[in-house]
N, C-alpha and C positions, 0 to 999 in steps of 0.2 A: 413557518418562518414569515417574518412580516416585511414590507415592503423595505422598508429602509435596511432592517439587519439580510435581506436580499442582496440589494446594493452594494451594501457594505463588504458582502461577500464577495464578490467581483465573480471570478473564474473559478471560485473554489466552488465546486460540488462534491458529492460522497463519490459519484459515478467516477469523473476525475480522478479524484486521490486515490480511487481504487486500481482504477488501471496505469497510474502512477507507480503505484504500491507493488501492482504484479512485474512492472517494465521491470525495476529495480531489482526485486528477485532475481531475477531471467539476466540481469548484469551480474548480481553478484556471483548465482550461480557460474556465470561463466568466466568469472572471475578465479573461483575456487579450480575447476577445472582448466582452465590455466595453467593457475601457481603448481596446481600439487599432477594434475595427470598429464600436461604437455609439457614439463620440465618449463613452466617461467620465461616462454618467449617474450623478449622484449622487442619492440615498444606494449605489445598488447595487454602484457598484464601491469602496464605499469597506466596505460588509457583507460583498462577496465576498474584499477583502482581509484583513479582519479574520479573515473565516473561516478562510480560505489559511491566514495566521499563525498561530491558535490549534491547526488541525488539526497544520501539520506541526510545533509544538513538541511537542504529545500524540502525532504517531505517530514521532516522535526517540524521545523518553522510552519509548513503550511497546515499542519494538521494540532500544532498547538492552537493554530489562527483558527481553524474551524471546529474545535473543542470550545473557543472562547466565544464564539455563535452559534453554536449548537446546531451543527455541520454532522458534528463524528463526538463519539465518545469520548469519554476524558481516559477511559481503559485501551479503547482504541488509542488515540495522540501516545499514549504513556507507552503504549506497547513498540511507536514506530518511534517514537523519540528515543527511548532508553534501550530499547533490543535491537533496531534498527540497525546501529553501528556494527553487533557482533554478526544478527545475520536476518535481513528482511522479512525471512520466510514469515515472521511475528506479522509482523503487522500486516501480511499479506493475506494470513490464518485469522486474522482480528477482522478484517473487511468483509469477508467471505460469511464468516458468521454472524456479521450486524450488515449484512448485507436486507435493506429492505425490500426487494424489489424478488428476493430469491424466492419462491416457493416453498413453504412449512407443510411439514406432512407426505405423507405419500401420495403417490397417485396413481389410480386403480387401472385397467388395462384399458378401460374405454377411454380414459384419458380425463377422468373424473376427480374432483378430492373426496376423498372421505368426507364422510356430513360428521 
């Protein structure tokens, strides 16, 4: 990425929107266990909705914005934008795998990669 489309980016990095990605999960998930295995306490799952909602329109938006700088994928963005809503785990699954930073391949017991 070059200096200016840098800039341009502000605060959006992949590392970011990743752990952006996973928080959200971790709300929704506790959202579902809420609604359906603590009988629907309120105020919490109507806070954990709210939440849900707020997050995955900010991480639609911000991972359209870093699709459009070449941030994250366009399969990534597509996956938190449009699966997002029914249930994070996507694009939390989408990160993890276009995660650069992860380690490819095994590693041998010395703690070596395969050559």
């Amino acid at each position: 990425m070059n200096a200016s489309a840098r800039s341009a980016a502000g605060p959006l990095t992949f590392t970011r929107l990743k752990w952006t990605s996973f928080t959200h999960s971790c709300v929704y998930l506790a959202l579902l266990l809420s609604a359906f295995a603590a009988g629907k306490p309120e105020p919490l799952t109507f806070i954990l909705g709210l939440t849900h909602g707020v997050m995955w329109i900010f991480m639609s938006l911000a991972c359209i914005t870093a699709a459009r700088l070449r941030i994250v994928s366009l399969r990534l963005a597509v996956a938190v934008a449009v699966l997002g809503g029914i249930a994070p785990f996507f694009g939390s699954y989408q990160f993890f795998r276009e995660d650069p930073g992860r380690v490819r391949g095994r590693v041998n017991r010395s703690g070596d990669s395969p050559r």
